[in-house]
N, C-alpha and C positions, 0 to 999 in steps of 0.2 A: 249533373254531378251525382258520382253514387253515394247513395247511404247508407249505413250501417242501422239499423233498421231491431228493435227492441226485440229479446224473443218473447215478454208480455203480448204483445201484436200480432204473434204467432199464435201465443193462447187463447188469444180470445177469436181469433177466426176461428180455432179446431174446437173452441168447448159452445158456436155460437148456436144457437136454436131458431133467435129471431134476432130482428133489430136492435140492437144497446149500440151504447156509447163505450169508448173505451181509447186512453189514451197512448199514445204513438211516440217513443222516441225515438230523433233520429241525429246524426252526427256529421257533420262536411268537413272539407277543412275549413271553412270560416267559424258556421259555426258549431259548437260543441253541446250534445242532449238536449236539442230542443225538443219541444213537446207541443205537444199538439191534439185536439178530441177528435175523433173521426168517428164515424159511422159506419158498422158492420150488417151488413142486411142478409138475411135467411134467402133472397133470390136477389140475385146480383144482375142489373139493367145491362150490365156490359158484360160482353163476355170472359171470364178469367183469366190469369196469366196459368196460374195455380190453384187446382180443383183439390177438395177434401173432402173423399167422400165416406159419409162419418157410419156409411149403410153397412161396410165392407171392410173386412180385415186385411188387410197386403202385408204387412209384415210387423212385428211384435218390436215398437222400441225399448229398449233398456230406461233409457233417459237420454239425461243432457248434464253436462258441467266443464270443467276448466283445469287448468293446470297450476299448479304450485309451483314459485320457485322463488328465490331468493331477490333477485332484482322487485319483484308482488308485496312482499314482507317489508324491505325495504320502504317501498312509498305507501306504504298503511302508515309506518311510525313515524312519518311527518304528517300525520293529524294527530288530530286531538282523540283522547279514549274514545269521547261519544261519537265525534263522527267514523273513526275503525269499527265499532260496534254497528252502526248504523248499514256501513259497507256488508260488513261481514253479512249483517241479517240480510240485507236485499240479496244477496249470493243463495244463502242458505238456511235462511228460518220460513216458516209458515206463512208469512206474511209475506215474504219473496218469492224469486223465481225457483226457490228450493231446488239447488243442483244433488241430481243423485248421484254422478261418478265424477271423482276428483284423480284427477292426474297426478304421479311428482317422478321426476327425474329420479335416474339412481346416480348420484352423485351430481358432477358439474353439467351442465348443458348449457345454450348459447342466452338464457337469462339468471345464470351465476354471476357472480362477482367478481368467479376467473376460474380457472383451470385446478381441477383436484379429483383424485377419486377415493375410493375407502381404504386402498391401499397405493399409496407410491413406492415400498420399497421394494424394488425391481427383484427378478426372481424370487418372488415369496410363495413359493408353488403349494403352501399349506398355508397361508393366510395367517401367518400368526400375528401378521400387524396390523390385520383389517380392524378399521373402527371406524365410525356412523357420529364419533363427536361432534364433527364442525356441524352436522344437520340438528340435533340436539338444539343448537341456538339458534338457528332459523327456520329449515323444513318443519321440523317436527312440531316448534311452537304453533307457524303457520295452520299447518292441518290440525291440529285440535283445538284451535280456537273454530276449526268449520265441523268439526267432532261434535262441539258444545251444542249446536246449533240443532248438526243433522248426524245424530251417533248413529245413523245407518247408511251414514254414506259411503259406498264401493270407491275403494281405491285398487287404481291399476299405473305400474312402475313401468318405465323403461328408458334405459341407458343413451346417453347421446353419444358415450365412447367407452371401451375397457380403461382398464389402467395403462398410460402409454407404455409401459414394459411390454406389454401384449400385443402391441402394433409394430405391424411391418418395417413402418418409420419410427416409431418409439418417442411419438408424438399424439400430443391431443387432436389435432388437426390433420385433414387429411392434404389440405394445400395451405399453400401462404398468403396466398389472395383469393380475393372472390366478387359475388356479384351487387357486394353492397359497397365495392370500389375502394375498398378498402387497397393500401400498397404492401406491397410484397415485403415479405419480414415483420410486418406489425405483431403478429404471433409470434417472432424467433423460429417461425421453420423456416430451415435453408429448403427456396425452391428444388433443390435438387435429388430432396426427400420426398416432393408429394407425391399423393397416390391417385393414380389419374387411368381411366378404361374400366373395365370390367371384373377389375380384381376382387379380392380380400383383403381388405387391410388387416385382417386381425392373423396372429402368428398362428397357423394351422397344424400345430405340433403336440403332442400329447401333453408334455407337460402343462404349457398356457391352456388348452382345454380344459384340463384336469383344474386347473387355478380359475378357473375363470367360473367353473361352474359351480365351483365351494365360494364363489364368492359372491354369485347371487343368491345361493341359498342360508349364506353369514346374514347377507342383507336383510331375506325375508324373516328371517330370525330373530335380528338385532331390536328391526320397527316393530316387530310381534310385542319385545321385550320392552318399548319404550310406550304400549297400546297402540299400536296402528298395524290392522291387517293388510298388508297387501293381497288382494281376493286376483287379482292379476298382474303378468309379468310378460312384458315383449321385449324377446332378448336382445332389441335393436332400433332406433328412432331415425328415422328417415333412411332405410336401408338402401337406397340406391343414389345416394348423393356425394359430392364431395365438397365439400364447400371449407374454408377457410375460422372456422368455430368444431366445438368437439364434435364428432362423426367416426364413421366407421361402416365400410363399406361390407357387404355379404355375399358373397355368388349362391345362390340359391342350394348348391350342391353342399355347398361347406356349412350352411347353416342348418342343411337338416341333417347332418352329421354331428355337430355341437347340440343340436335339441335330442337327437337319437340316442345316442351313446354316449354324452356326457350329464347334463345341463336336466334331461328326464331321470335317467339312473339317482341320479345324487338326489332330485327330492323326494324321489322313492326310497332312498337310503335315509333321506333326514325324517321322513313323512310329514313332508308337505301337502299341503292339500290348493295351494297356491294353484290356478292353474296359467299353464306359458302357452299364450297366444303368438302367432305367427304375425313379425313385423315390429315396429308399423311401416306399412307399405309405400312409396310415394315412387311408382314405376307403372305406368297405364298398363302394361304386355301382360296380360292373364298367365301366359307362358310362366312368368318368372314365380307364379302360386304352384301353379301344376308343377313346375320341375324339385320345388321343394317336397309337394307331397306325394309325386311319384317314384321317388329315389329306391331302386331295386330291393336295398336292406329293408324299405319300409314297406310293400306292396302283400298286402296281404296278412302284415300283423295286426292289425284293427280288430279281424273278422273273430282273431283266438284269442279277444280280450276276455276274461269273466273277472277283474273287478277292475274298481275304482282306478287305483294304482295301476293292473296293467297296460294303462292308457300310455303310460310314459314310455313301450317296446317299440311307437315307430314317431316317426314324425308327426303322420295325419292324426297320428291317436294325442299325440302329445298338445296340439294346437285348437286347444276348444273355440278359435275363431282365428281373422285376420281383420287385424284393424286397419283403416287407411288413412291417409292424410291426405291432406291439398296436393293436386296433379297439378301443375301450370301446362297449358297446351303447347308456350313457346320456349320450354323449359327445356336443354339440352341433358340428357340422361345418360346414364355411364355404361348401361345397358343397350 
């Protein structure tokens, strides 16, 4: 049976030198954080599944941390102050697994409470009704109780859908059903809406561009104003799925057109210093990285950057990384 497996367990294989002790949780479905002492030894009798070799650098991590969302908040405040406190610390104080990057949706995603974004009134192509209220009473609270903790913790934002005005269907959802068996209509989308192959769900038209990319830069503006940097921003959360919860699908061509010429230009215009990473990714075909950052408009602006800002003239300049998510091998893909 598999286990979910502590990442303390992890630390202390990577920090070990010699022999210690060091204890192990782990989770089944029976049962739930048990624990257990085990032994870490400096030369290991059996051969390893998983080598660390502590001689040699292979690649530089950032960290490790978790997502914020409202459904998280939620089951904190059915404890009691001391044991929230206590959660919060093993998350993120000194004495914990001290997370350096915390996640938070830009608006709803599939552990909200329901369907909402910063703006629902349809054609509001200058944003004058966007507002970040409803996150006030839970996101925001959320994150600076892990502020208190760890005030140097990296936050990085991204969308599980636009505002449905912006989609093809003009819905949060890209289907009515999906593969957690859910029945068709539980979300109120008529199957006859969903967005299904290789598309775009999002409306490819000047105007929704133009809206869409003043209203990530409202965003990064609003949590500025409320003390939360967002240091990162993916204009897109599981960009090749469609599943039956908010989403929104991207053809690779059309998103580095929104990152080129709208979505860069405008934090250039606001001066942000935010930077927009590509994704997050959940499409194995390397192809679908290369076709975003080889896009003809872009090939070749990187090289006549001289500053900071002109990073935002092409796509590959605009995308100081690509984050990925969980692939499933037997996961059908719309790509």
């Amino acid at each position: 049976m598999k286990k979910i497996i502590s990442l303390l367990f992890v630390a202390g294989v990577l920090n070990t030198v010699a022999a210690q002790k060091i204890t192990m949780y782990s989770t089944t479905a029976s049962e739930r954080w048990t624990s257990q002492k085990v032994t870490v030894l400096k030369h290991a009798s059996q051969t390893p599944e998983v080598s660390v070799y502590t001689d040699s650098l292979l690649q530089h991590v950032t960290g490790f941390g978790g997502t914020f969302n409202e459904i998280g908040w939620n089951a904190l405040q059915s404890l009691s102050q001391e044991e929230r406190d206590k959660v919060m610390a093993s998350l993120f104080a000194e004495e914990g697994v001290r997370f350096s990057l915390g996640r938070t949706p830009v608006a709803c995603s599939d552990y909200s409470f329901g369907y909402y974004s910063y703006n629902d009134v349809k054609d509001d192509y200058t944003m004058r009704n966007f507002s970040i209220d409803r996150d006030r009473f839970i996101l925001i609270p959320y994150i600076k109780e892990a502020l208190k903790l760890r005030p140097d913790l990296k936050m990085w934002a991204s969308p599980w859908t636009p505002p449905a005005w912006m989609k093809v269907n003009e819905h949060y959802s890209q289907k009515s059903s999906g593969i957690e068996g859910t029945d068709i209509g539980h979300n109120r989308l008529d199957p006859a809406r969903n967005v299904l192959g290789n598309v775009t769900g999002f409306k490819m038209q000047q105007g929704y561009l133009q809206a869409y990319a003043l209203y990530f830069s409202k965003y990064v503006q609003a949590y500025k104003k409320n003390g939360i940097t967002i240091s990162m921003l993916m204009p897109q959360n599981e960009i090749a799925w469609t599943p039956c919860w908010p989403s929104c699908t991207w053809r690779a061509e059309d998103l580095a057109i929104f990152v080129t010429q709208y979505l860069g230009p405008q934090f250039k215009k606001d001066s942000l210093d935010t930077e927009i990473w590509m994704g997050t990714v959940n499409y194995p075909n390397p192809d679908y990285i290369r076709t975003f950052l080889n896009q003809k408009k872009c090939i070749g602006l990187c090289e006549r950057s001289r500053s900071a800002m002109d990073r935002y003239e092409s796509a590959s300049c605009h995308s100081q990384g690509i984050p990925f998510v969980w692939i499933y091998a037997d996961r059908e893909y719309v790509w």
